[in-house]
C-alpha positions as CSV (number, residue, x, y, z in Angstrom):
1,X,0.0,0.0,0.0
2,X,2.6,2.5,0.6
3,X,4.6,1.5,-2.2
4,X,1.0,2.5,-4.5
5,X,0.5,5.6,-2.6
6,X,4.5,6.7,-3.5
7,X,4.0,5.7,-6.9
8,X,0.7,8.0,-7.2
9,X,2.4,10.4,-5.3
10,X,5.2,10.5,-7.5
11,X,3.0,11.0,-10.6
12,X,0.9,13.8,-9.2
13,X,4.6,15.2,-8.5
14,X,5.7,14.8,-12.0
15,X,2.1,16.6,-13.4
16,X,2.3,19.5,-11.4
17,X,6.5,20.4,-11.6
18,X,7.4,23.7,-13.2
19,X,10.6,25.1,-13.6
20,X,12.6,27.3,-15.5
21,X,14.3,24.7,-17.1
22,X,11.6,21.9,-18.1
23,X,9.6,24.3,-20.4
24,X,10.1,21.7,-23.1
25,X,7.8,18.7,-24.2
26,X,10.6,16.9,-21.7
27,X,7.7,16.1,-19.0
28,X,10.6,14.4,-16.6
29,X,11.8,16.3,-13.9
30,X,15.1,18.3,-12.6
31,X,16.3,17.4,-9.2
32,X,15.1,20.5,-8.1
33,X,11.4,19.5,-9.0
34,X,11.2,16.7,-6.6
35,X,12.7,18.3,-3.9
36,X,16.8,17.4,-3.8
37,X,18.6,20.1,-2.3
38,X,22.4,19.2,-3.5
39,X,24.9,21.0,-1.0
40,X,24.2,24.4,1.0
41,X,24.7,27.2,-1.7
42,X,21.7,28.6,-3.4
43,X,21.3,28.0,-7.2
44,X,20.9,30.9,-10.0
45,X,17.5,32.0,-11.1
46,X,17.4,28.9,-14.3
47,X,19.6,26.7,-12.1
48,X,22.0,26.6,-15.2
49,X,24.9,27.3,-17.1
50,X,23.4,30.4,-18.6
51,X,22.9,31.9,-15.3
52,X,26.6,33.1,-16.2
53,X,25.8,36.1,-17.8
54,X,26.1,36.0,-21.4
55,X,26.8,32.3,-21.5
56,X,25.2,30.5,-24.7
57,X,24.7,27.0,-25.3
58,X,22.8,25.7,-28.6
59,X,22.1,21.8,-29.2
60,X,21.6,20.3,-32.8
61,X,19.8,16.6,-32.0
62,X,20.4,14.2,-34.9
63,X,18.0,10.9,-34.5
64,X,17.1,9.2,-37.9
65,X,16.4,5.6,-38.8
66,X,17.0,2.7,-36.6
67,X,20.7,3.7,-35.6
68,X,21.8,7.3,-35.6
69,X,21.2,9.1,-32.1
70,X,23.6,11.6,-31.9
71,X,24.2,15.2,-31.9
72,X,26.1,18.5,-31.3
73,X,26.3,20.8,-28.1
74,X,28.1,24.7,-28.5
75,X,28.6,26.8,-24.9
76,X,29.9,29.9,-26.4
77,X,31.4,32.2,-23.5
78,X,30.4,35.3,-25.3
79,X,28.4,36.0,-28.2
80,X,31.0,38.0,-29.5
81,X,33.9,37.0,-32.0
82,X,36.0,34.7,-29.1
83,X,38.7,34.6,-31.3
84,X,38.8,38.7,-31.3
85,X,38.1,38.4,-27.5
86,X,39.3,35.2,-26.3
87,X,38.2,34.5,-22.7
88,X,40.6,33.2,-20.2
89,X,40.6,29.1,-19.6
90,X,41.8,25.7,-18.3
91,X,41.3,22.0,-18.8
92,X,41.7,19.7,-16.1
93,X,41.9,15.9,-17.2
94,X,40.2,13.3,-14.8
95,X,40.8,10.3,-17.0
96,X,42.5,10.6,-20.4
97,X,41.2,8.2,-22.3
98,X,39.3,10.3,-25.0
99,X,40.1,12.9,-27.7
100,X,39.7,16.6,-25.9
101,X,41.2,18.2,-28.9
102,X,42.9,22.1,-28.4
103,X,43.5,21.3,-24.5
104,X,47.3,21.7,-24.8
105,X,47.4,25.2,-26.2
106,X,44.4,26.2,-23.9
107,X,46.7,25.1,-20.9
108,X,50.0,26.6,-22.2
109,X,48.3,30.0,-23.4
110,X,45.3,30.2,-20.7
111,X,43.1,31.2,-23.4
112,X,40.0,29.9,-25.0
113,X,39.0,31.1,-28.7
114,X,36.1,28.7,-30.6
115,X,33.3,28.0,-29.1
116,X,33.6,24.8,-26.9
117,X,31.6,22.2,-28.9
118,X,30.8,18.7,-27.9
119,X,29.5,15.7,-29.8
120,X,30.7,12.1,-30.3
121,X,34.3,10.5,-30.2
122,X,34.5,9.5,-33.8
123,X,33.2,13.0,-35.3
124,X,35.7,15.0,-33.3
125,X,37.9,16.3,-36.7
126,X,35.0,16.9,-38.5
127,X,33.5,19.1,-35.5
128,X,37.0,20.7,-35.5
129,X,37.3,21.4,-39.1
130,X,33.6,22.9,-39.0
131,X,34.8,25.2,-35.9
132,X,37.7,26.2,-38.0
133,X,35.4,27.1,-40.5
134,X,33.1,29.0,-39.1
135,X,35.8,30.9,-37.0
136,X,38.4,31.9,-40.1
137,X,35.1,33.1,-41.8
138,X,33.7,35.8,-38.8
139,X,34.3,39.3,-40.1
140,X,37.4,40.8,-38.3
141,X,38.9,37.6,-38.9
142,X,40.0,37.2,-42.8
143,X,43.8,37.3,-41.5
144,X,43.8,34.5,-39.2
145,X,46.3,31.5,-40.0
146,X,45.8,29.3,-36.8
147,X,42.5,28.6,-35.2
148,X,42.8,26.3,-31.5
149,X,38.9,24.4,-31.7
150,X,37.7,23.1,-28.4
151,X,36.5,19.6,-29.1
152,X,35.1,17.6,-26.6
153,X,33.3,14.1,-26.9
154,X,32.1,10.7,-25.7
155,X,31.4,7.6,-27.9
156,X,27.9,7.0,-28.2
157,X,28.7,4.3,-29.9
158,X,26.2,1.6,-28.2
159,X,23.3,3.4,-29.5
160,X,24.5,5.1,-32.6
161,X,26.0,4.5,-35.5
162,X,29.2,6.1,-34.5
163,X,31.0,4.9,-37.6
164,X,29.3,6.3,-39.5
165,X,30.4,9.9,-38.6
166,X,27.1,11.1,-39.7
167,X,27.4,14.3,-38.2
168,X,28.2,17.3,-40.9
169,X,29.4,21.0,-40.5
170,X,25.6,22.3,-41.2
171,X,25.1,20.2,-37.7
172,X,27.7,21.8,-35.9
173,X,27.0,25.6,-37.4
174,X,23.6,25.2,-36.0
175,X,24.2,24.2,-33.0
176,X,26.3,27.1,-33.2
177,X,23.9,29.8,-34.4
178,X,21.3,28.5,-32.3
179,X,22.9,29.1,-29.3
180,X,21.5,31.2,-26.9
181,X,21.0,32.8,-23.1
182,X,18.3,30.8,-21.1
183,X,16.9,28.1,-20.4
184,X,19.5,24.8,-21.6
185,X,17.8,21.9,-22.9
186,X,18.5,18.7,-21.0
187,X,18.7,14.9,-21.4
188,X,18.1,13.2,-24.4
189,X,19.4,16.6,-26.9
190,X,22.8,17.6,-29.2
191,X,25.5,15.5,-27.8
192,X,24.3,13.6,-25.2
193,X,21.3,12.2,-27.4
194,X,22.9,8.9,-27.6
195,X,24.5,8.2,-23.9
196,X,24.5,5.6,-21.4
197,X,25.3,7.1,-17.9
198,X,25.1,4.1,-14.9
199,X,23.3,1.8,-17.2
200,X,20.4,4.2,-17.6
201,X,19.9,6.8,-20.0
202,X,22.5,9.4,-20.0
203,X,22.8,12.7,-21.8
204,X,23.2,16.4,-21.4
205,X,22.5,17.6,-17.9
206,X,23.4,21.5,-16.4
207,X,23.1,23.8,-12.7
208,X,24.7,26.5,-11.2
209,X,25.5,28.1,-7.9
210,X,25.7,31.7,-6.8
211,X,27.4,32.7,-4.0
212,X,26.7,35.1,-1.0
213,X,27.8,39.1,-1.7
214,X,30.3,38.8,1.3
215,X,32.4,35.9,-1.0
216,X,31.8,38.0,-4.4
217,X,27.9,37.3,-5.2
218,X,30.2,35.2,-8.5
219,X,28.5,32.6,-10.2
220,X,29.2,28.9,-11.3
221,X,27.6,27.6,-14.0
222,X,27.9,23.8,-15.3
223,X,27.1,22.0,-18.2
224,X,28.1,18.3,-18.4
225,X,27.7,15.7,-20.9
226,X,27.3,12.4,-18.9
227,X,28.5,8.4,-20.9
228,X,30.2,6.9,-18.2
229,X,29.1,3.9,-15.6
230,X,29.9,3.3,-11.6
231,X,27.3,2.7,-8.3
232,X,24.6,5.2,-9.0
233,X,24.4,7.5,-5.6
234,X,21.9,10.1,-5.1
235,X,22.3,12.5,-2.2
236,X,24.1,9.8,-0.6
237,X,21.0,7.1,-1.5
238,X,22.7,4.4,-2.7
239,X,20.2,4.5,-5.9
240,X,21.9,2.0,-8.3
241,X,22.2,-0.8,-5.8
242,X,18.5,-0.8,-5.2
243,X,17.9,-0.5,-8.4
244,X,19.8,-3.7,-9.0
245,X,21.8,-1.9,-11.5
246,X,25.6,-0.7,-11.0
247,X,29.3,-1.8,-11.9
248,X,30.5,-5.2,-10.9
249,X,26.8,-6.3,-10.0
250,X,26.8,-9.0,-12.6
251,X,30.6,-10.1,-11.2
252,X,29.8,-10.1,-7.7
253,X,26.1,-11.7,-8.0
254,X,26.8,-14.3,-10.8
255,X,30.7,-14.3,-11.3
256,X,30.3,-12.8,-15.1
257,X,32.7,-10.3,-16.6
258,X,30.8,-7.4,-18.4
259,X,30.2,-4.2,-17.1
260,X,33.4,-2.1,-17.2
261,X,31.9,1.1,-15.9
262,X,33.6,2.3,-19.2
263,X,32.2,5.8,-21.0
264,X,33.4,9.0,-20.3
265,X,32.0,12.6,-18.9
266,X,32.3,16.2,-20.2
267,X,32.3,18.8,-17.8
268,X,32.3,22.7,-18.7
269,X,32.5,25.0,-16.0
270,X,31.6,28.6,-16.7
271,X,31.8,31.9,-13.8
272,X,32.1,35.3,-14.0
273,X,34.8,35.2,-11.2
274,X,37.9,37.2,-11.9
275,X,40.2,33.9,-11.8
276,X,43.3,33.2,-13.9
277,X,44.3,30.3,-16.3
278,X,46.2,29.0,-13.2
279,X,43.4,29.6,-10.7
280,X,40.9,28.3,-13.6
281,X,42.6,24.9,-13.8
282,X,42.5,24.2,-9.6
283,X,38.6,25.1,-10.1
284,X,38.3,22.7,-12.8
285,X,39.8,19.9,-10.9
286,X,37.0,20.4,-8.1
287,X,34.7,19.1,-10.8
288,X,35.9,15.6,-10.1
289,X,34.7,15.5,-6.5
290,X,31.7,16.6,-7.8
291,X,31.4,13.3,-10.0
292,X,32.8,11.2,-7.4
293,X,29.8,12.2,-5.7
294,X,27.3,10.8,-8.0
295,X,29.3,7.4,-7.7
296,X,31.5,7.6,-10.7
297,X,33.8,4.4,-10.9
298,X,37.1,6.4,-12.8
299,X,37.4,3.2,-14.8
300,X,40.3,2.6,-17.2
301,X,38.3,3.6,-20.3
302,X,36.9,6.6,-19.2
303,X,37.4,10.1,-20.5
304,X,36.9,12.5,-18.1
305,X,37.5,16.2,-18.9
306,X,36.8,19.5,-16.8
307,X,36.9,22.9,-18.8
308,X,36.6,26.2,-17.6
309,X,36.3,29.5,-18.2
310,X,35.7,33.0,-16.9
311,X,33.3,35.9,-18.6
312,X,35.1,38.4,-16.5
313,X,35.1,41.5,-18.8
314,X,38.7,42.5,-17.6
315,X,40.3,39.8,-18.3
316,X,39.5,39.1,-22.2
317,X,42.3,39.0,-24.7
318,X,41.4,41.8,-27.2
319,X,43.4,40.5,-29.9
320,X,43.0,43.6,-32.0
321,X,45.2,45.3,-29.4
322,X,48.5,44.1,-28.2
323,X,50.1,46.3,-25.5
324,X,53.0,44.7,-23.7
325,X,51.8,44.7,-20.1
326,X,47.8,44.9,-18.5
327,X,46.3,44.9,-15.9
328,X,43.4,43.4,-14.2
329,X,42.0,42.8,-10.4
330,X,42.3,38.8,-9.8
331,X,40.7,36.6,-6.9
332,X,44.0,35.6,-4.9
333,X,44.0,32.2,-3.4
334,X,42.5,32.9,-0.1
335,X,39.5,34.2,-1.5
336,X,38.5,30.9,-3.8
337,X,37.7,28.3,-1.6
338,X,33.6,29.1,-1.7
339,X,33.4,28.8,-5.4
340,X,35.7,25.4,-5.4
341,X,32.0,24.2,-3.4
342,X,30.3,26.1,-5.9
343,X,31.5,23.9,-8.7
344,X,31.1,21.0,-6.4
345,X,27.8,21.0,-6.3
346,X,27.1,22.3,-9.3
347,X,28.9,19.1,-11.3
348,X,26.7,16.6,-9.0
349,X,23.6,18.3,-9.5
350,X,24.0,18.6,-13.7
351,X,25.0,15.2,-13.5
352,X,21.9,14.0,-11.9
353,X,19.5,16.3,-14.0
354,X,21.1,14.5,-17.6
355,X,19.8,11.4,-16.1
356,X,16.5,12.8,-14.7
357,X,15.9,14.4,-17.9
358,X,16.9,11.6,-20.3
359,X,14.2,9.4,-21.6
360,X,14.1,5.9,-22.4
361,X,16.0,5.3,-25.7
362,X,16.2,2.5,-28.6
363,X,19.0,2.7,-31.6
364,X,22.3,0.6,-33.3
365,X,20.0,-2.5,-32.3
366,X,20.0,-1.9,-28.2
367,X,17.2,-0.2,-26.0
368,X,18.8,2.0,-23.1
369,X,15.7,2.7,-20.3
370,X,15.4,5.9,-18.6
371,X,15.9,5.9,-14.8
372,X,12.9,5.0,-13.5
373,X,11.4,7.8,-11.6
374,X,8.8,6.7,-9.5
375,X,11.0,4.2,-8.3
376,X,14.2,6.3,-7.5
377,X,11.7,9.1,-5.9
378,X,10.4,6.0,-3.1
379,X,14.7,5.4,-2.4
380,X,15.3,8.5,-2.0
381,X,12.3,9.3,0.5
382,X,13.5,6.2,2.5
383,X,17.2,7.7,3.0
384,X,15.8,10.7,3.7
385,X,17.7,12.6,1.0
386,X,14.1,14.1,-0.2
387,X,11.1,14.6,2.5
C-alpha cells in the first residue's frame, strides 16, 4: 500500500512540476522539481549554465532511422567574436582516455578562442574542421592562419551508429547559431542524445550556484555531458544498488565479466569570477569531487574532462590590441575556496538532471531505459535525501 501511494504520489509530483528549465515537451523532472537540495549554496534564477551572464549554449539533435542518435552541443562564452576576444581558460583531465582536442594550447596559453563544442568521439575532426570554419570566416577575422577548436566528446557508440560519422558542418553551425541565453535543454538533446550514464539513459545535464555578496555574489555555472558507468548514488541514496543496476553487479552476483563502468563525462564550468588560467585549472579539478559524488567508478576507459572558463570583462584577450603589459584585479588564493564548493555541487547536481531528464532510448540495435522515476523518488524518501 505505501509503495502504491508513493508511486501516485510521484505522478501527481511529476504533473504538477514547473521550472525554469523543463519548459520543453521533456515532461521528466530536474532534481530541483522533486525536492533534492544538492549542498548548501543557493542555485541561479534557471539553475544553469546560462545563469553566467552572457553564457550560450545551442544543441543540434540528430536521431534518424533505426541507428543514428547523436548530436552537437556549442557553450559559447560570449556572443562576441572569441577569437577577437578570447576569454581566459583551463582544462583539467580526470581520465584521459578520450580525444579533448585544443587542450594543450588552452593550458600553455590560458586562453579559449572557438566556441567549446561537444559531440561524439569519432566525429571530433570533422567538428573541428567545422569550428575552423566558421571561426576563419567571422568578419574581423580574414587574417587568421591558426584557429585552436575546443572539441570535446564521448562515444555514443552503443546506441549510434558512431561509424558512421554522420554528423556534418551544417550540424555543428547550427548548434552554433542556435545558441542562446536561457533556459539549456536537457537529457536526451545535441550531444548527449545517444549516452549511457550508470546503465540508464544518460545525456546532457546543467546547474549553477551563486554565491553570497560577502564571497563575491560570483556565479558557477555547469554544463556536463554524462557516458560513463559506476554505483549510482543520489544524495548519498545508494540509488543503483536498489535499483539492482551498477558496476560489478553481474561479477559479484553471478561471477560474469561485463560491465566495465567504461564511458566517459564532459564537464564545462563557466563563472564570471575574476580567476586566472592557473586559478581556472585548480577550479576545474573540483569538478571531479563533484562526480565522485554521483558514484562515478574512474574506470580505465573513461574520458573525463573539466573545462573552464571566466566571462570576467577585464580579463578578455582583445586580440585587436596588443600592448606589452595589462592589468586586471584577480581573486587571490585565499578568497577561492567558496566557489571550489560552488562547482562541487554544481557538477553533481548537472549530472543528476542529464539522467532525470533523459528518456528511455532504442537505436544501433540496443534499447537504453530511462531511470525509473517513480521508483528512485520512493529510495530517495527512505534515505531521507528528499522529504
Amino acid at each position: 500500500m505505501a509503495r502504491e501511494f508513493v508511486a501516485v504520489a510521484a505522478s501527481l509530483l511529476l504533473a504538477s512540476s514547473v521550472s525554469a528549465q523543463s519548459a520543453n515537451s521533456n515532461t521528466r523532472p530536474r532534481a530541483s522539481d522533486l525536492g533534492l537540495k544538492v549542498g548548501i549554496l543557493p542555485t541561479g534564477p534557471l539553475n544553469a549554465i546560462t545563469d553566467v551572464a552572457g553564457v550560450e549554449v545551442g544543441h543540434t539533435t540528430i536521431i534518424s532511422g533505426d541507428n543514428v542518435r547523436t548530436g552537437v552541443t556549442a557553450v559559447l562564452p560570449h556572443s562576441g567574436n572569441l577569437y577577437r576576444d578570447k576569454v581566459p581558460g583551463a582544462i583539467f583531465v580526470g581520465n584521459g582516455f578520450g580525444k579533448l582536442t585544443g587542450s594543450t594550447q588552452v593550458n600553455e596559453m590560458g586562453e579559449i578562442e572557438t566556441p567549446i563544442v561537444l559531440t561524439n568521439t569519432a566525429s571530433v575532426p570533422r567538428v573541428a574542421d567545422a569550428v575552423m570554419t566558421y571561426i576563419l570566416t567571422l568578419p574581423g577575422n580574414e587574417n587568421v592562419l591558426s584557429v585552436n577548436p575546443v572539441i570535446g566528446e564521448t562515444n555514443d557508440g552503443y546506441l549510434n551508429d558512431i561509424r558512421g560519422r554522420h554528423i556534418t558542418p551544417d550540424d555543428v553551425f547550427a548548434a552554433i547559431k542556435k545558441a542562446k541565453t536561457g533556459p539549456v535543454e536537457e537529457g536526451n538533446v545535441g550531444a548527449g542524445t545517444g549516452t549511457v550514464a550508470f546503465g540508464w539513459k544518460g545525456g546532457i545535464g546543467t546547474s549553477s550556484r551563486k554565491l553570497p555578496q560577502n564571497f563575491g555574489g560570483y556565479t558557477v555555472g555547469v554544463l556536463v555531458q554524462t557516458n560513463f558507468g559506476g554505483v549510482l548514488s543520489i544524495a548519498g541514496a545508494p540509488v543503483g544498488q536498489e535499483l539492482g543496476r551498477y558496476y560489478l553487479h553481474n561479477e559479484l552476483q553471478e561471477g560474469s565479466r561485463k560491465d566495465k563502468a567504461d564511458g566517459s563525462c564532459m564537464i564545462v564550468i563557466a563563472t564570471d569570477a575574476p580567476i586566472d588560467p592557473r586559478n581556472l585549472r585548480r577550479f576545474a579539478a573540483r569538478a571531479w569531487l563533484g562526480m565522485a559524488r554521483t558514484g562515478s567508478a574512474a574506470s580505465n576507459g573513461s574520458g573525463d574532462y573539466a573545462i573552464a572558463f571566466s566571462t570576467a570583462p577585464q580579463l578578455r584577450n582583445h586580440t585587436s590590441e596588443k600592448p606589452p603589459t595589462r592589468h586586471a584585479e584577480l581573486l587571490t588564493n585565499d578568497a577561492i575556496s567558496p566557489l571550489f564548493l560552488a562547482v562541487i555541487e554544481a557538477t553533481e547536481e548537472a549530472i543528476y538532471n542529464s539522467i532525470f531528464r533523459a528518456t528511455t532510448m532504442s537505436g544501433n540495435g540496443h534499447t537504453v531505459e530511462g531511470l525509473p522515476i517513480d521508483k528512485t523518488i520512493e529510495i530517495l524518501k527512505e534515505h531521507r535525501s528528499i522529504k
